[in-house]
N, C-alpha and C positions, 0 to 999 in steps of 0.2 A: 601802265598805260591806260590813261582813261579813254574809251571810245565811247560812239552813243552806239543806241539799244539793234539798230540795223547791224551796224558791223560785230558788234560781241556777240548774239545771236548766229551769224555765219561762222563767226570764229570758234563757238563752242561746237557748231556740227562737222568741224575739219578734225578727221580721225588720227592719234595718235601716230607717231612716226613719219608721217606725209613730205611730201616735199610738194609746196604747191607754188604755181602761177599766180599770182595776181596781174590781171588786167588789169590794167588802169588804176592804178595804186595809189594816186593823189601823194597824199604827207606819209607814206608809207603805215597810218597806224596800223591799219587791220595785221599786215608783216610783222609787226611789233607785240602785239597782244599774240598773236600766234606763238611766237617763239618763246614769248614771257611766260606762256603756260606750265613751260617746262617738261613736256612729253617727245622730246626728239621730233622738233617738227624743226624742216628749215621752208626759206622764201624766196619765190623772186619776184620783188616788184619791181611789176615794168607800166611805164606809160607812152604814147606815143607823144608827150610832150615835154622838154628839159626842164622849162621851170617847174614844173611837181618835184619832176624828180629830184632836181637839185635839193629841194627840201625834203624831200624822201631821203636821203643822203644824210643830211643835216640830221635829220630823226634819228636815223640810224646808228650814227655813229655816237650823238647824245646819250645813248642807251647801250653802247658799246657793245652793237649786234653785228659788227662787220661782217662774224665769220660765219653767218648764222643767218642774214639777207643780204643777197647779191641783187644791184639796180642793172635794169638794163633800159634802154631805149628802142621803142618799136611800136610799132602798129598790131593790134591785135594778136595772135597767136607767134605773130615772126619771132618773139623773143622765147620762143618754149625749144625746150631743149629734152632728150631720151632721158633725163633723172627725174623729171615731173612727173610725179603718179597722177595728182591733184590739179586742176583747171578753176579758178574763184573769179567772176566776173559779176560787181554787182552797181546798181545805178545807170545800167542803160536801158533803152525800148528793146524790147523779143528781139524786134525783126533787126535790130542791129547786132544781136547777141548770135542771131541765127549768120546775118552775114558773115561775121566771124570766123564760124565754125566750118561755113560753107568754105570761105579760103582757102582751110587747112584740113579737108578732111581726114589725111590722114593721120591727125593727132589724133583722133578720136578713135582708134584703131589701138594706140596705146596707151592712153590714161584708165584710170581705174573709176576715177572717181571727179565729176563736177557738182560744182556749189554756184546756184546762180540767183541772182535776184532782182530781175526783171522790173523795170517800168509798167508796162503794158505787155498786152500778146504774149500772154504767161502760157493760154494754151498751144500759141504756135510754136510756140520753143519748144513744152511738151512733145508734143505729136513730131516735132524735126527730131529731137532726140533719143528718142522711142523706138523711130524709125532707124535711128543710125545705134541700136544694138545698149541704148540703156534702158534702166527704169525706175521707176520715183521710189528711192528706196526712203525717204524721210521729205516733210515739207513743213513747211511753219510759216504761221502768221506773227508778225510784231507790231505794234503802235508807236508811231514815236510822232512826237506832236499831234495834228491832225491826219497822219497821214497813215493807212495800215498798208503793208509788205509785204508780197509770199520773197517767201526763202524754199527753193525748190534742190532736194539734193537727189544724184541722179549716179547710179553707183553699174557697174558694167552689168549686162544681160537679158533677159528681156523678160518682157508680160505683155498680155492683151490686157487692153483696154476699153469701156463703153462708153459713148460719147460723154456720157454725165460722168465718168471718175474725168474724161479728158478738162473736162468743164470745171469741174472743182478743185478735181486733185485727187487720189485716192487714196494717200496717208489724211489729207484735212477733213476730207468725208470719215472717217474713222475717227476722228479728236474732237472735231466739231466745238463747240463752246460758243460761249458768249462772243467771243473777239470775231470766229466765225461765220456767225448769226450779222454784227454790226458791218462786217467787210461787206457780205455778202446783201443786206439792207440798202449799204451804199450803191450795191453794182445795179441793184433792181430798180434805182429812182434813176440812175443817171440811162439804165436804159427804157423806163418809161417818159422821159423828156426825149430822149433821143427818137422814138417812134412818135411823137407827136411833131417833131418839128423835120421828119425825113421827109425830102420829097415823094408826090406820087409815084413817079418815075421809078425809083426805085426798092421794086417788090422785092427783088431778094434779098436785100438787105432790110426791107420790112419784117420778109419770112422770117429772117433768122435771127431779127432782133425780139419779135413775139416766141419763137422757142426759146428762147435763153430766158425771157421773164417768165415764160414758162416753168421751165425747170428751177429758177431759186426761188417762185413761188413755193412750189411743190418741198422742196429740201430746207426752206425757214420757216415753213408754217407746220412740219413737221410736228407732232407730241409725242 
């Protein structure tokens, strides 16, 4: 199964044996590359809409993984079930990933192990999940077209953290690189446009938009 570089990226950081969730599963690939790996992983992709799924089905069955991913149909978490160690939800905003989570807190009580990869509000998600007893045990950046992707993996128990690991990340503060450098260039222009054209009215979101160019001054200009 060919996927692009977002979803096989997630899919190599799903640890052997797993039984995961996919949210919102689209064509079922990422389910498929999963299983195709060949390490005892099974699936369930669910979406909260038939037509994916239908062709999630279709996928599935093309590659004769019946016994290997089960579809379900749901909203959010409603489709998880006590066999899911694993939670994969990728291509929505934080704050929708966080609504989520909030629905169902007590799944977060029994999974081992989430893989998320965030639109926006990468830190809120951080800091919601941190707080609810995980921590960033791996994170990765990908490119795929113009557009670069944290992949944040977030494995059960906890750690403190200081605004600046919340801000970057504290496995990506550790890897850093080029692709690092380029993400983080981009986040530093779109918030020096962004304090130019904030109204006056609002200072604290001035404050807080001058500490943030702040600090990736301070972590790209680095030697």
């Amino acid at each position: 199964m060919k996927i692009n570089d977002r979803l096989k990226k997630i899919g190599d950081l799903v640890e052997a044996n797993s039984f995961c969730l996919d949210v919102g599963c689209d064509h079922a690939f990422l389910d498929i590359y999963l299983v195709q790996r060949g390490e005892n992983i099974k699936a369930i992709a669910s979406d909260v809409k038939e037509g994916p799924l239908n062709h999630a089905r279709e996928n599935i069955k093309k590659y004769h993984l019946e016994d290997k991913i089960e579809c379900r149909l749901g909203n959010g978490l409603d489709t998880y079930s006590d066999d899911v160690d694993t939670i994969i939800i990728s291509g929505l905003g934080g704050r929708s990933m966080i609504g989520i989570f909030k629905s169902h807190l007590e799944v977060l009580k029994k999974v081992n192990a989430i893989i998320l990869s965030p639109n926006n509000y990468q830190e809120d998600v951080k800091r919601f999940l941190c707080k609810h007893h995980f921590y960033l045990s791996n994170e990765e950046l990908v490119k795929e077209g113009k557009f670069i992707y944290q992949i944040l993996v977030f494995s059960r128990g906890k750690k403190r953290y200081s605004r600046r690991e919340y801000f970057f990340g504290p496995v990506l503060l550790e890897k850093k690189g080029l692709l690092f450098e380029e993400y983080y260039q981009r986040e530093l222009k779109s918030r020096e446009i962004l304090l130019q054209i904030l109204p006056k009215s609002y200072r604290w979101k001035k404050f807080l938009t001058k500490r943030e160019i702040k600090m990736i001054k301070e972590e790209v200009e680095k030697k």
